[in-house]
KEKOLBA-646573 format. One record per residue (C-alpha): x, y, z. Coordinates in Angstrom, 1 decimal, padded with zeros to 4 digits. Layout:
NODE     east    north       up
NODE        X        Y        Z
...
//
This chain:
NODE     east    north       up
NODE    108.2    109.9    194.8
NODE    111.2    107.9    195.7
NODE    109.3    106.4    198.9
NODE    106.3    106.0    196.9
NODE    108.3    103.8    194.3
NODE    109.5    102.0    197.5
NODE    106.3    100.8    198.8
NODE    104.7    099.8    195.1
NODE    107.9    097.6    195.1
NODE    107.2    096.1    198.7
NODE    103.5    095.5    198.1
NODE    104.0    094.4    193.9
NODE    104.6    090.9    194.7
NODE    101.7    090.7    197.1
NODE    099.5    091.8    194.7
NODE    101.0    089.4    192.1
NODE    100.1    086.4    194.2
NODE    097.1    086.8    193.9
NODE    096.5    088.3    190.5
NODE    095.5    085.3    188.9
NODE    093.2    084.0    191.9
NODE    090.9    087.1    191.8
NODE    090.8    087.6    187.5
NODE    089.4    083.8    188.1
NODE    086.8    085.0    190.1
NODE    083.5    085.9    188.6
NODE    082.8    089.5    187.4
NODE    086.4    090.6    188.3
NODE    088.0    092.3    185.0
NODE    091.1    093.9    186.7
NODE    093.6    093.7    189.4
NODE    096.3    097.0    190.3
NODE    098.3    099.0    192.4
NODE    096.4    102.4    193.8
NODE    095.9    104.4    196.5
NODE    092.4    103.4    198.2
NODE    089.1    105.7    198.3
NODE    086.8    105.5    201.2
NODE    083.3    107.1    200.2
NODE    084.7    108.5    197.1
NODE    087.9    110.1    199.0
NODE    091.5    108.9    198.8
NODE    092.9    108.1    202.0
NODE    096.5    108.1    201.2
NODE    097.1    103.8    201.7
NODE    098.8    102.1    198.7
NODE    096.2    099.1    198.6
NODE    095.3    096.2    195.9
NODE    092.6    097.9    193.2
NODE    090.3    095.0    191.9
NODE    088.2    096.1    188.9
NODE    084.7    094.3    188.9
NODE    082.0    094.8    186.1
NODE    079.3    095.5    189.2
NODE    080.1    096.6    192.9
NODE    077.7    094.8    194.8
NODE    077.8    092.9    198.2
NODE    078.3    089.5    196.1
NODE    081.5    091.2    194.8
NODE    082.5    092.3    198.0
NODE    082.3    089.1    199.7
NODE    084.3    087.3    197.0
NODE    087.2    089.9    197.6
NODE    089.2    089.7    200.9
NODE    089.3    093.1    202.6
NODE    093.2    092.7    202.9
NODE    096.2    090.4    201.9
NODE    098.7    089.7    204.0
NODE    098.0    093.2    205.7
NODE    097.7    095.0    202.4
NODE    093.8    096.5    201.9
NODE    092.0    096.3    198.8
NODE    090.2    098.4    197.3
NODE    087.0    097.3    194.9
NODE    086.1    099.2    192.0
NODE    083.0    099.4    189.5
NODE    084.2    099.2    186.0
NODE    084.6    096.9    182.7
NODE    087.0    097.7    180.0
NODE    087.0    096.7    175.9
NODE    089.3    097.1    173.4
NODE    089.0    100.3    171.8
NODE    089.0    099.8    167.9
NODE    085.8    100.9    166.2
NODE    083.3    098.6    164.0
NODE    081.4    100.1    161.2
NODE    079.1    098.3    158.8
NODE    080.4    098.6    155.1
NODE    077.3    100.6    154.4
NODE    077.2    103.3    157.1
NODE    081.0    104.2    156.2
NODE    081.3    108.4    156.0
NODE    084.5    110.5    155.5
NODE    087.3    111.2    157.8
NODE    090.6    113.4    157.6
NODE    092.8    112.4    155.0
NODE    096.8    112.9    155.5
NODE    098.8    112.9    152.5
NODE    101.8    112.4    154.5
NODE    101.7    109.1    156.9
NODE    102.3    109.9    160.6
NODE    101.7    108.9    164.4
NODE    097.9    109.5    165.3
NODE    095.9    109.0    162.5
NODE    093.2    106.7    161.2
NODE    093.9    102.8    159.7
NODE    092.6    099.8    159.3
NODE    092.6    096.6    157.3
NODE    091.5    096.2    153.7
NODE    089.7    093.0    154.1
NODE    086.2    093.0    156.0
NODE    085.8    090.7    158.9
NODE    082.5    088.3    160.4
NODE    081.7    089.8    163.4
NODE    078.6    087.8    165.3
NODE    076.7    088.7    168.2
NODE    077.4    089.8    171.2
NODE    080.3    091.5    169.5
NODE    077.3    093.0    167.4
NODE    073.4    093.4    167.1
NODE    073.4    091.5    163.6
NODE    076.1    088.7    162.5
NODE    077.3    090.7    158.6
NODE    080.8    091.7    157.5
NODE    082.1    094.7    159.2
NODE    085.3    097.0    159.1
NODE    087.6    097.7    161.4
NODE    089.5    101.0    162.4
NODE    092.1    102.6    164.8
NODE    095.2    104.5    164.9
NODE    098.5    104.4    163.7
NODE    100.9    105.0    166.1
NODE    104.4    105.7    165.3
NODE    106.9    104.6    162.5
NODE    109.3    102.3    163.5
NODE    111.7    100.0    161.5
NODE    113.5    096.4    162.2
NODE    116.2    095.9    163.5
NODE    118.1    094.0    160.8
NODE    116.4    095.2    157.8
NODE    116.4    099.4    156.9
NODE    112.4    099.6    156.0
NODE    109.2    101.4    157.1
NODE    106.7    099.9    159.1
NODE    103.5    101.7    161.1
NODE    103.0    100.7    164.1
NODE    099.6    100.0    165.7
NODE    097.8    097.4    168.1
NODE    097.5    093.7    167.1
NODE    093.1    094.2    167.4
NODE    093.3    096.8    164.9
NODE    095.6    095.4    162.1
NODE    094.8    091.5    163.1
NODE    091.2    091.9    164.5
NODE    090.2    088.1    164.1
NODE    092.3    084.7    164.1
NODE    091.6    084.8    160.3
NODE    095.0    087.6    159.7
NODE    097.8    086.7    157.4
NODE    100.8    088.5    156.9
NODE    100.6    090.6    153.4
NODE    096.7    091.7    154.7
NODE    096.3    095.1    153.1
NODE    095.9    097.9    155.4
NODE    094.2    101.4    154.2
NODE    094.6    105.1    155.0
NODE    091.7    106.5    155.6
NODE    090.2    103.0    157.0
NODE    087.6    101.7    155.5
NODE    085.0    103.2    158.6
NODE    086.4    106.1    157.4
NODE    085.5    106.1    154.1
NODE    089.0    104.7    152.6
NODE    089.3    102.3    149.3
NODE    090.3    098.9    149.8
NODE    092.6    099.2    146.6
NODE    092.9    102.9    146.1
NODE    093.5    103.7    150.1
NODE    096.4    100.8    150.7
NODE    099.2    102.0    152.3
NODE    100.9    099.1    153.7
NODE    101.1    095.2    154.4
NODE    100.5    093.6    158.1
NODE    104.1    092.1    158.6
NODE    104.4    091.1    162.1
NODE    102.3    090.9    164.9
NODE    102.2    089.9    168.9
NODE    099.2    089.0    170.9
NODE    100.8    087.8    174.3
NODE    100.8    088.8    178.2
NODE    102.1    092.2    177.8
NODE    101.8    093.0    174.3
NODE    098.5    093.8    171.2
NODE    101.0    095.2    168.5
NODE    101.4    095.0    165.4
NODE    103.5    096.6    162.7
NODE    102.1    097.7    158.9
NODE    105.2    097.3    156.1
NODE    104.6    100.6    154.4
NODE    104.4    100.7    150.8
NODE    104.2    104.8    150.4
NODE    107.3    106.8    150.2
NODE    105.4    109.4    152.5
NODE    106.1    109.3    156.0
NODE    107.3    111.2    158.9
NODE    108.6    110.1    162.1
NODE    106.2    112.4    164.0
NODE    102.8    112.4    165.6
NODE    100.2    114.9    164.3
NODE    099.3    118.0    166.3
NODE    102.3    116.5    168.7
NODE    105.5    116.9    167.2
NODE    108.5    114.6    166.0
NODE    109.4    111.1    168.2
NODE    112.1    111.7    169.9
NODE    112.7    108.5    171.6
NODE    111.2    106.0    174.3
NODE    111.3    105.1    177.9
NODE    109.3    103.9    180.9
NODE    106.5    105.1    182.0
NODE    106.6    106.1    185.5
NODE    103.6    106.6    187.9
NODE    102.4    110.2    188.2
NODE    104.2    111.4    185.1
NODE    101.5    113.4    182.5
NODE    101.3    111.5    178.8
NODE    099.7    112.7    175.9
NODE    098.2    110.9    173.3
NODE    096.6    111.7    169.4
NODE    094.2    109.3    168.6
NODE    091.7    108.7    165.6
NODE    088.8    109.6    167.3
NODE    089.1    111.9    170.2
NODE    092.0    113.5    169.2
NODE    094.8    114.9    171.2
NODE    094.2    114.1    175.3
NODE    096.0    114.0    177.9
NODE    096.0    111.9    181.1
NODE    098.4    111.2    184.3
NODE    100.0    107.5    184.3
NODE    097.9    106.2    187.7
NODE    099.8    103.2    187.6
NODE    102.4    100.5    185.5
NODE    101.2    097.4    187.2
NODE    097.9    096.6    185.8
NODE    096.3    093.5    184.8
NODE    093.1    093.4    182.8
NODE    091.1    091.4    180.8
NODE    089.5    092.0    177.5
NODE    087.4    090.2    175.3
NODE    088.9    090.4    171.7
NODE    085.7    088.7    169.9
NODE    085.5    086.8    166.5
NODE    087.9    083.9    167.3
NODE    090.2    085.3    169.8
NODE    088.6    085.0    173.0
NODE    089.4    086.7    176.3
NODE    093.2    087.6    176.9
NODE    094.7    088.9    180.0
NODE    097.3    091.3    179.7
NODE    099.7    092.1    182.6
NODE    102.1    094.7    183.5
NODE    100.0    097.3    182.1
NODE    099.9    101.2    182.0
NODE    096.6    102.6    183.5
NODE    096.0    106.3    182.6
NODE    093.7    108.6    185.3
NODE    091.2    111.0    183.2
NODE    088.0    111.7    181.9
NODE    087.8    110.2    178.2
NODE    091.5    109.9    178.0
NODE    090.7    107.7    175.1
NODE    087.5    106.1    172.6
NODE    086.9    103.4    170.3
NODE    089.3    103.9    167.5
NODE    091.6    105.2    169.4
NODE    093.5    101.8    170.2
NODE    097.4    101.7    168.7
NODE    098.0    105.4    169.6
NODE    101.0    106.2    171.8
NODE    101.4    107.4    175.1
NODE    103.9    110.3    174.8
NODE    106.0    111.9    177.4
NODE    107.0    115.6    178.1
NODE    109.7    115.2    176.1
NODE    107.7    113.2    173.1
NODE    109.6    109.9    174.2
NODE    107.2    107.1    173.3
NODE    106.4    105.1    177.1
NODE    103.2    103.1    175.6
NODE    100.5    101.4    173.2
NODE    097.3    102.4    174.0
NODE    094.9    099.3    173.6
NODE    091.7    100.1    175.1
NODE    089.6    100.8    178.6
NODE    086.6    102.8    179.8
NODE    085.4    106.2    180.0
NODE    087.4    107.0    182.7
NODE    090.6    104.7    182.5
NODE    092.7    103.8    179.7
NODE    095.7    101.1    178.8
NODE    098.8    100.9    177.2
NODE    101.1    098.1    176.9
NODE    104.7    099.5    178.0
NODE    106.6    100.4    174.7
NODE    110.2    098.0    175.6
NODE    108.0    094.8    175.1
NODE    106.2    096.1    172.2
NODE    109.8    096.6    170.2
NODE    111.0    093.4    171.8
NODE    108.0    091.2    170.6
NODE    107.7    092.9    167.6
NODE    111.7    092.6    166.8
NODE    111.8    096.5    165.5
NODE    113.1    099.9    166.7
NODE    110.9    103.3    167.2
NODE    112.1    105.7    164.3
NODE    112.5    109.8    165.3
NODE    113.1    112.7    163.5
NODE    116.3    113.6    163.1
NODE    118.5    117.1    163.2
NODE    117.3    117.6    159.9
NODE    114.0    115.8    160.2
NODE    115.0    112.5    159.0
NODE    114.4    109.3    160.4
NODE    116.4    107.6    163.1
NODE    116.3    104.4    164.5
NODE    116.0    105.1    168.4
NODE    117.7    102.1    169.9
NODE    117.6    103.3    173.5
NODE    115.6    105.0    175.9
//
C-alpha cells in the first residue's frame, strides 16, 4: 500500500497538468488516477483514467497515449448528479422516520422549473435525496442535516429559510405538514455540493439508519471498503478506487456544468442511484470520509468530508457514551 501511495504521489501532479486540457476537450467528462485495463484486464500500471461519454477512435486520437511517460487509459462512461425528479402528480409513498437520521429521504418544500433536456416536458417538479448526517456549527450549539448542495439548492433560485420536508415531496411528504428544517448554508465550489438543513424538530439522532451511530471522520484512502445508506438503493457497499478524481456534471435549471476536483470515486455495481446524492461514505469504523454527489451505474462520487465541514463552517455530530450528540472536531 505504502509504495502504491508513493507512485499516485509521483504521477498526481502529472496528471494535474493536464486535467484541465483534456475536461476542455470534447466528450471528455472525467480525468483520474487508476490502474490501466488492456482488453478488459488490469495490467498492474498506475496510468491517467480519462472518462469520455463514447470510446471511439475520434476519442482516442484526441487523448495522447502517454504523458510525460505516464499511459492513459480511456474509458466509456458519463456521470449525473444523482438526486431524483418527480412531477407533483406522480408523487407515491416512501418510509417515514419519526426520528431524523443519516440515510433517509429529503427534499425542498418549494417546487422548481425544470425545462428540457433536464426533462421531456418544461412543468414544476420536486426534488429528492438523502440526508446525510447531523452536524452542527462551530460557533453556535444547533442541529443542522446535512446533505448535497443539488438536493437542498437544486436551482440558482435557493434562499436561505427554503423549507425542506421529510418524506420529500417525490415521496409523498407535505410541503407544510412534512417541514423539518430551513436550508441555512450552502457551498457549490471545486471540491464541494453540500449543504446543511437548520433543523426545526427536536427528533434526531447522530446515527445513520440500518448503519449505526457516527463516530467520527477521516480520509478516505484508496482501497479501503465504505458503506453508504441512501434513499433509494439502500445500504451498499463499494471499495474507494481512487481520491483524485475530477468530473464534470451538468447541474441543470440555472447552474450549468461544474467541475469538481479532488474527488472520491467508488468501484461497484450500483454502488449508488438517483436520490441517493447527500448520503455519506462510511468507514469500517463508521467515521464519515465523504458526500456522495452522484455518478453512473458502475462508479460513484463523493466529495471528501474535511472540505465539506470547512466550506460549510460546521462539525460532524456522533453519538456519544450515552447516545448523545458530540461535536467531532477531529478525524
Amino acid at each position: 500500500m505504502a509504495h502504491q501511495d508513493d507512485e499516485r504521489a509521483a504521477v498526481r501532479p502529472i496528471k494535474r497538468l493536464v486535467e484541465d486540457d483534456f475536461l476542455g476537450r470534447p466528450g471528455v467528462v472525467g480525468v483520474d488516477l487508476g490502474e490501466k485495463t488492456a482488453r478488459g484486464r488490469r495490467t498492474g500500471e498506475l496510468a491517467i483514467v480519462v472518462f469520455v461519454r463514447r470510446k471511439g477512435p475520434a476519442a482516442q486520437f484526441t487523448i495522447p497515449t502517454d504523458v510525460l511517460g505516464v499511459p492513459t487509459d480511456v474509458v466509456e462512461d458519463s456521470f449525473s448528479p444523482h438526486h431524483t425528479i418527480a412531477s407533483p402528480e406522480g408523487v407515491g409513498g416512501a418510509e417515514r422516520h419519526d426520528l431524523l437520521v443519516g440515510g433517509i429521504g429529503i427534499g425542498p418544500g418549494r417546487a422548481i422549473r425544470f425545462v428540457p433536456p433536464d426533462v421531456p416536458e418544461p412543468d414544476d417538479y420536486v426534488v429528492a435525496g438523502t440526508l446525510g448526517a447531523l452536524v452542527t456549527p462551530r460557533r453556535r450549539l444547533v442541529v443542522m442535516g446535512l446533505t448535497a448542495f443539488h438536493v437542498a439548492c437544486v436551482d440558482d433560485a435557493w434562499a436561505v429559510g427554503d423549507p425542506m420536508v421529510h418524506p420529500s415531496r417525490v415521496d409523498g411528504g407535505h410541503p407544510v405538514h412534512d417541514r423539518v428544517g430551513a436550508l441555512a448554508r450552502a457551498a457549490l465550489s471545486s471540491r464541494v455540493d453540500a449543504a446543511a438543513i437548520l433543523l426545526t424538530t427536536p427528533r434526531h439522532r447522530a446515527e445513520v439508519a440500518e448503519l449505526g451511530p457516527v463516530r467520527g471522520h477521516a480520509g478516505a484512502r484508496v482501497g479501503q471498503r465504505v458503506r453508504k445508506r441512501g434513499r433509494t438503493t439502500g445500504v451498499t457497499e463499494g471499495v474507494v478506487a481512487s481520491t483524485d478524481a475530477a468530473i464534470t456534471l451538468d447541474f441543470g435549471v440555472g447552474l450549468g456544468v461544474r467541475t469538481l476536483h479532488d474527488q472520491i470515486r467508488i468501484e461497484t455495481p450500483r454502488f449508488a442511484d438517483h436520490g441517493d446524492s447527500g448520503a455519506v461514505l462510511l468507514d469500517d469504523a463508521n467515521r464519515v470520509v465523504g458526500l456522495y454527489l452522484g455518478g453512473s451505474g458502475s462508479r460513484g462520487f463523493a466529495n471528501p468530508v474535511q472540505p465539506v465541514l470547512d466550506q460549510l463552517d460546521v462539525d460532524l455530530l456522533t453519538c456519544g457514551a450515552r447516545g448523545s450528540p458530540t461535536p467531532a472536531r477531529g478525524a
